[in-house]
N, C-alpha and C positions, 0 to 999 in steps of 0.2 A: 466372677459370679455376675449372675444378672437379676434375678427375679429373687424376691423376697417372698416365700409361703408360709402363709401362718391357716394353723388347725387349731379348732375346739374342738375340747374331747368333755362332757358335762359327765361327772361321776356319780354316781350315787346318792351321794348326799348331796347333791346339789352343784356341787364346787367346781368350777369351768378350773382346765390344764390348757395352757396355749402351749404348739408345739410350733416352733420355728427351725425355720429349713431355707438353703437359701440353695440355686440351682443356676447352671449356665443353660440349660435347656429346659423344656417344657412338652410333657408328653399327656395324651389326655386323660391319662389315670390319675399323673397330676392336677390339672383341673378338676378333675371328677372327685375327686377327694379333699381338695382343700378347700378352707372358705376362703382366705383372702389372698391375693397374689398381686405384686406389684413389680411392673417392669423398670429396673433404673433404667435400659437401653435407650427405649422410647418414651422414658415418662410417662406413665400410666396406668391407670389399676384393670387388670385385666379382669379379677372379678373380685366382689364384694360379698359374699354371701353370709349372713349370720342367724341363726337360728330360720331357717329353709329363709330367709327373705332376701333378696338381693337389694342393697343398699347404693345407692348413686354417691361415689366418694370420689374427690379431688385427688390428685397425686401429692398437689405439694400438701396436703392436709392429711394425707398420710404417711409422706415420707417425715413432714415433722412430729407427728402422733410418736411411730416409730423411732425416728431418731432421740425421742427423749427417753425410750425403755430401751433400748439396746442401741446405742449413739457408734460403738467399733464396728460393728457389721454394717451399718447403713452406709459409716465414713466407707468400710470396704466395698459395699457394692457400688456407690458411689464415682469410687475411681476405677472401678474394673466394668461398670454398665457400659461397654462401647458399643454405637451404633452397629447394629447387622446390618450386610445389604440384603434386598431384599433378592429373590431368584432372578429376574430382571437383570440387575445391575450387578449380580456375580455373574452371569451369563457375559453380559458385554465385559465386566473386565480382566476377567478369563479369557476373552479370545483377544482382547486386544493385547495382553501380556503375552501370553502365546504368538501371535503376530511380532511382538517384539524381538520376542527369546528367539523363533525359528525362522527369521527371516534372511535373506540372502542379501536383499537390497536394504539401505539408510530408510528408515522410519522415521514418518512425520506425522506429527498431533494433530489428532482430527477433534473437534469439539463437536459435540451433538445438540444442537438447536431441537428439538423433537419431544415434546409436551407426550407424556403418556397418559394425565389427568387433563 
């Protein structure tokens, strides 16, 4: 798992329900529907939203908010949040595997000096 979503649902009489949901992916129905979402991958809240307001929140000031109401799922996501590449760098290492696996000739490491920021 990777991302942590939590939803307010505010009832009738008043009384907020948090609805926790954790996901390896991120679709924008997702977004569009939840208020908070926190990436373990990347470290980072992808959004904050609460009562329609968008809130500027820290990760680790979330991830410990959270880890002290639900401390099993954060330790899970935690050890399962692994870095994605990004399209880029599954690009290149898709073909340089491919160059590996289908080559005829001995393969030698190329290192890429090449700044994309």
């Amino acid at each position: 798992m990777r991302y942590l979503m939590i939803s307010f649902l505010r009832k009738v009489g008043g009384q907020i329900d948090e609805i926790v949901a954790v996901s390896r992916s991120l679709d924008q129905k997702a977004i569009d529907n939840t208020n908070i979402i926190v990436d373990f991958a990347e470290k980072k809240v992808v959004k904050s939203m609460i009562e329609n307001k968008h809130h500027d929140s820290d990760f680790e000031k979330m991830r410990e908010y959270y880890s002290n109401i639900y401390p099993a799922l954060i330790e899970q996501l935690e050890k399962e949040g692994v870095v994605k590449l990004g399209e880029a760098e599954r690009v290149h290492l898709v073909g340089n595997l491919l160059t590996v696996l289908v080559s005829d000739n001995e393969t030698h490491p190329v290192i890429s000096v090449d700044k994309a920021n």
